[in-house]
DSSP file (Angstrom, degrees, kcal/mol; ACC not computed):
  #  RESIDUE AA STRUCTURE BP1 BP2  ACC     N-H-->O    O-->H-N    N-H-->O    O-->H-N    TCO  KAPPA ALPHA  PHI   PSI    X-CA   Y-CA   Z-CA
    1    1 A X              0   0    0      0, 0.0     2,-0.3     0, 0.0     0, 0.0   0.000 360.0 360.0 360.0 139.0   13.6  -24.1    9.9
    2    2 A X        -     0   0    0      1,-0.1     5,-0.1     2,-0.0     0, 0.0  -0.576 360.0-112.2 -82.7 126.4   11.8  -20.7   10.2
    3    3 A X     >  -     0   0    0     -2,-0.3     4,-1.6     1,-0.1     5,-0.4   0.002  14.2-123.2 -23.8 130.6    8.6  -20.4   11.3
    4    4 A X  H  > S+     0   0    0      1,-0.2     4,-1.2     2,-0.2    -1,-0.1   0.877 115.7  52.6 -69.1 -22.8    5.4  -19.3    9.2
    5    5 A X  H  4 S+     0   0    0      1,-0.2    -1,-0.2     2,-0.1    -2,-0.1   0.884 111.1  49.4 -84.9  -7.3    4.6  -16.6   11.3
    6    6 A X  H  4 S+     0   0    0      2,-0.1     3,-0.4     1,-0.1    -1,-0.2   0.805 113.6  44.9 -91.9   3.8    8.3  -15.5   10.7
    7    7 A X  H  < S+     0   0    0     -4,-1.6     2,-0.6     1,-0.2    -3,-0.2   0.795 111.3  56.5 -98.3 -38.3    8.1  -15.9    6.7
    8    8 A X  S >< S+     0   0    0     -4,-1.2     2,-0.7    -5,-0.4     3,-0.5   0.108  76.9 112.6 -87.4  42.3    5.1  -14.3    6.8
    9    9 A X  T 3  S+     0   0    0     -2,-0.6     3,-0.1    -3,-0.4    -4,-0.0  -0.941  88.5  20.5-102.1 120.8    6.2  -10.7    8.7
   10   10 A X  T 3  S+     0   0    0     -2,-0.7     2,-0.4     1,-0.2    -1,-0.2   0.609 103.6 104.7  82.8  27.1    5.9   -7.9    6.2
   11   11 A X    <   -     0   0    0     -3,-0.5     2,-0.3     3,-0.0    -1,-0.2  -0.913  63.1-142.0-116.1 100.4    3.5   -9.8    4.1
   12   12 A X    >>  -     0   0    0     -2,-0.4     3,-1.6    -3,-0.1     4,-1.6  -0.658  33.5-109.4-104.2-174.8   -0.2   -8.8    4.3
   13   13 A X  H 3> S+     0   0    0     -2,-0.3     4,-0.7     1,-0.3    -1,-0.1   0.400 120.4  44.1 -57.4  -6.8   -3.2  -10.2    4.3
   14   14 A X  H 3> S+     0   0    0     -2,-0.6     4,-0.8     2,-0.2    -1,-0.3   0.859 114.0  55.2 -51.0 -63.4   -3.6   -8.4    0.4
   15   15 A X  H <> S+     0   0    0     -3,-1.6     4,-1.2     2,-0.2    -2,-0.2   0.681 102.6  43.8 -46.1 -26.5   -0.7   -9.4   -0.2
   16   16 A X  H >< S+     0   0    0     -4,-1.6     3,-2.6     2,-0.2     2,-0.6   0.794 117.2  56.4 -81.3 -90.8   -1.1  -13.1    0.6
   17   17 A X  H 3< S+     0   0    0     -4,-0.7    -2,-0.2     1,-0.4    -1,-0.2   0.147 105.4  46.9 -21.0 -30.8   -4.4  -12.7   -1.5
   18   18 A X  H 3X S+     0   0    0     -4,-0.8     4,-1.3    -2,-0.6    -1,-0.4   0.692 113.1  45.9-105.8 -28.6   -2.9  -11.4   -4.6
   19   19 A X  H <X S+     0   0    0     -3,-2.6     4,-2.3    -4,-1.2    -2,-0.2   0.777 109.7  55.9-100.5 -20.0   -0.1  -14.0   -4.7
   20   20 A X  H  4 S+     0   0    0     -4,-0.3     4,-0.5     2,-0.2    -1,-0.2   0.570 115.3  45.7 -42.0 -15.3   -3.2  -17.0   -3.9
   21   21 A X  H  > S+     0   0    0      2,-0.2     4,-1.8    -3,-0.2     5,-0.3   0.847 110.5  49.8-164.0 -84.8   -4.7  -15.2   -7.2
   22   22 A X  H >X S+     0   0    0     -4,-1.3     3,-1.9     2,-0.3     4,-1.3   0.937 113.7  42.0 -53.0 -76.3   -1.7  -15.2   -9.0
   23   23 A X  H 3X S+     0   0    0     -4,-2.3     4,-2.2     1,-0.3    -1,-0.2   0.831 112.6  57.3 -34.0 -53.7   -0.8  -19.1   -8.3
   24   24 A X  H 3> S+     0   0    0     -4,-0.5     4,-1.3    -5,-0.2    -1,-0.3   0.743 108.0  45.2 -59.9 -29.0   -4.5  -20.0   -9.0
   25   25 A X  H <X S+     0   0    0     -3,-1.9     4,-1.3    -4,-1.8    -2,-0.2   0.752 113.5  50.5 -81.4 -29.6   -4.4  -18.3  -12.6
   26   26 A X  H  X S+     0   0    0     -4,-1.3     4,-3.0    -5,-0.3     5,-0.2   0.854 105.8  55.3 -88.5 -50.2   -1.1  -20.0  -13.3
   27   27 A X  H  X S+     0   0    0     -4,-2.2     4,-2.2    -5,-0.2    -2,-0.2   0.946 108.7  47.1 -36.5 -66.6   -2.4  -23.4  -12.3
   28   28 A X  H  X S+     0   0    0     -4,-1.3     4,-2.2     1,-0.2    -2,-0.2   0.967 106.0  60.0 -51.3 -54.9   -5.4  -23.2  -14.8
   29   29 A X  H  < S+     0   0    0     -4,-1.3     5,-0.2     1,-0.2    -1,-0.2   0.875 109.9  39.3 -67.1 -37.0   -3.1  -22.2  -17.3
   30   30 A X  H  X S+     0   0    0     -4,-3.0     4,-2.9     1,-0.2    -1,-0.2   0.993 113.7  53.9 -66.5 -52.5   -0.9  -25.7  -16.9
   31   31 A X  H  X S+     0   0    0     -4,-2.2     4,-0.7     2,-0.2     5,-0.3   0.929 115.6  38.2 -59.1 -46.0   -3.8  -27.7  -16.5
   32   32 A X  H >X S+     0   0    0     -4,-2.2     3,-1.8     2,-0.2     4,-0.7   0.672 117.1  52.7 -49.1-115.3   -5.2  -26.0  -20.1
   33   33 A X  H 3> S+     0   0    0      1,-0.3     4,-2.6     2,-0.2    -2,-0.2   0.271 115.4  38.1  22.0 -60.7   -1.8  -26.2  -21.4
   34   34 A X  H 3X S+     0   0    0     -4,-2.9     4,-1.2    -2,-0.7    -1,-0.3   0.618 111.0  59.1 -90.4   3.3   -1.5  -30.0  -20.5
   35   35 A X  H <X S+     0   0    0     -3,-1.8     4,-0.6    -4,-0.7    -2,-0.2   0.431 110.7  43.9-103.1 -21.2   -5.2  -30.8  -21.5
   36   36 A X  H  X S+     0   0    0     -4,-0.7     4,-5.4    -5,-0.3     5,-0.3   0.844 110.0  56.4 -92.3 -24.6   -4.3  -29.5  -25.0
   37   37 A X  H  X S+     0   0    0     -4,-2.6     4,-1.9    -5,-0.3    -2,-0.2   0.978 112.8  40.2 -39.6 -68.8   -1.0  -31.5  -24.8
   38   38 A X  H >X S+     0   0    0     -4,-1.2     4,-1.6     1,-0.3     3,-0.6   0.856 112.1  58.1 -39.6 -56.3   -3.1  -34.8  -24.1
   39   39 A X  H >X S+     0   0    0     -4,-0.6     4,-2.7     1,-0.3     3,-1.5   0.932 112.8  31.9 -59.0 -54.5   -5.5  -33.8  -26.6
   40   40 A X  H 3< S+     0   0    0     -4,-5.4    -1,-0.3     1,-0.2    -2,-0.3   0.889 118.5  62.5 -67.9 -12.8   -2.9  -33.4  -30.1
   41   41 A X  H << S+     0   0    0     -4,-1.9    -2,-0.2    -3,-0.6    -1,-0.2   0.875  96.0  55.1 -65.5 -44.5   -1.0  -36.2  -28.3
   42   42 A X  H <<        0   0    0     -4,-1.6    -1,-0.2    -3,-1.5    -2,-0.1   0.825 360.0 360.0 -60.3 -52.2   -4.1  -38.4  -28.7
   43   43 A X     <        0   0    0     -4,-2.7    -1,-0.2     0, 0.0    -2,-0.2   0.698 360.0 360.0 -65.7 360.0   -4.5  -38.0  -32.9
C-alpha cells in the first residue's frame, strides 16, 4: 500500500484545496438532494 506522502507528490497544496472545495460542494448537493427525497417521500 502506497504511502500518502507518495500519492500526494505532484499534487499541491492548491491543488489539494480546490479538490477539498470540490468534494465539499458535491456533499451539500447529496445532502439537499436526499433532504428533498425525504421530504416528497413523506406526503
Amino acid at each position: 500500500m502506497a504511502s500518502h506522502s507518495a500519492i500526494d507528490i505532484g499534487i499541491t497544496s492548491a491543488q489539494r484545496e480546490g479538490i477539498a472545495a470540490a468534494l465539499s460542494q458535491r456533499l451539500q448537493i447529496h445532502e439537499k438532494t436526499a433532504w428533498m427525497l425525504r421530504s416528497l417521500l413523506e406526503n
